[in-house]
C-alpha positions in Angstrom: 6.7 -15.0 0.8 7.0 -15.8 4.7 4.0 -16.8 6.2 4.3 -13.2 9.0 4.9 -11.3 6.0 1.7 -12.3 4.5 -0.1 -11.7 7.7 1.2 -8.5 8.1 0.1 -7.5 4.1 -3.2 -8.7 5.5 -3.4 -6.9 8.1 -2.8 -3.8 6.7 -5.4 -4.5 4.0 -8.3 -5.0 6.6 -6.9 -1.6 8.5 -7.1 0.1 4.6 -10.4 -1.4 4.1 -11.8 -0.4 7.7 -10.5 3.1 7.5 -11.8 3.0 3.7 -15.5 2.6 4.7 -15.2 4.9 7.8 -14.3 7.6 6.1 -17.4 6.6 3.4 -20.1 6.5 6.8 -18.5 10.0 7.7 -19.5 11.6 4.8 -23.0 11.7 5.2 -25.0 14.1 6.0 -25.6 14.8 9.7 -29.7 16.0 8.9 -30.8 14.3 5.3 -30.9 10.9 4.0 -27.5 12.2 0.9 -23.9 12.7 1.1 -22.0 15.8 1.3 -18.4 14.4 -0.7 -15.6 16.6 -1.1 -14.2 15.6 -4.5 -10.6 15.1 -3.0 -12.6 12.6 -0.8 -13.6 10.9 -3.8 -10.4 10.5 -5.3 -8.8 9.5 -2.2 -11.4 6.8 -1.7 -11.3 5.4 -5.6 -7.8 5.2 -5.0 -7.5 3.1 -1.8 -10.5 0.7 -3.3 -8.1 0.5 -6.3 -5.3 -0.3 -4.4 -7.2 -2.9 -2.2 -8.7 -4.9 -5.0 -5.5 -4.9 -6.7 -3.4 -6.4 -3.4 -6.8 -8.9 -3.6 -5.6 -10.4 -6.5 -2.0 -11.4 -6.0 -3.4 -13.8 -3.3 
C-alpha cells in the first residue's frame, strides 16, 4: 500500500475515533453525574469502535 494511502486510512481513523468519543461526551446528561443514550446511539457507537479496532489490526 502507498505510503499517502496509508496516511490517508490514518487519518480518517483518528477523525472516526475523534467524532467516536464526541458524540460519547455529548451524551451526558446536562444536570446529573449519568447518561441519557438513545439506543440507536448505542449501536452506532459499537459499530464505529468495531470498525476502528478492526482497521487497528491490519497495521
Amino acid at each position: 500500500m502507498p505510503l499517502v494511502d496509508v496516511e490517508l486510512t490514518d487519518y480518517k481513523n483518528i477523525e472516526q475515533a475523534e467524532v467516536l468519543v464526541s458524540n460519547l461526551l455529548a451524551l451526558k446528561h446536562p444536570h446529573e453525574s449519568r447518561f441519557q443514550v438513545p439506543f440507536d446511539d448505542v449501536i452506532v457507537s459499537l459499530e464505529t469502535a468495531l470498525s476502528l479496532l478492526k482497521n487497528a489490526q491490519r497495521y
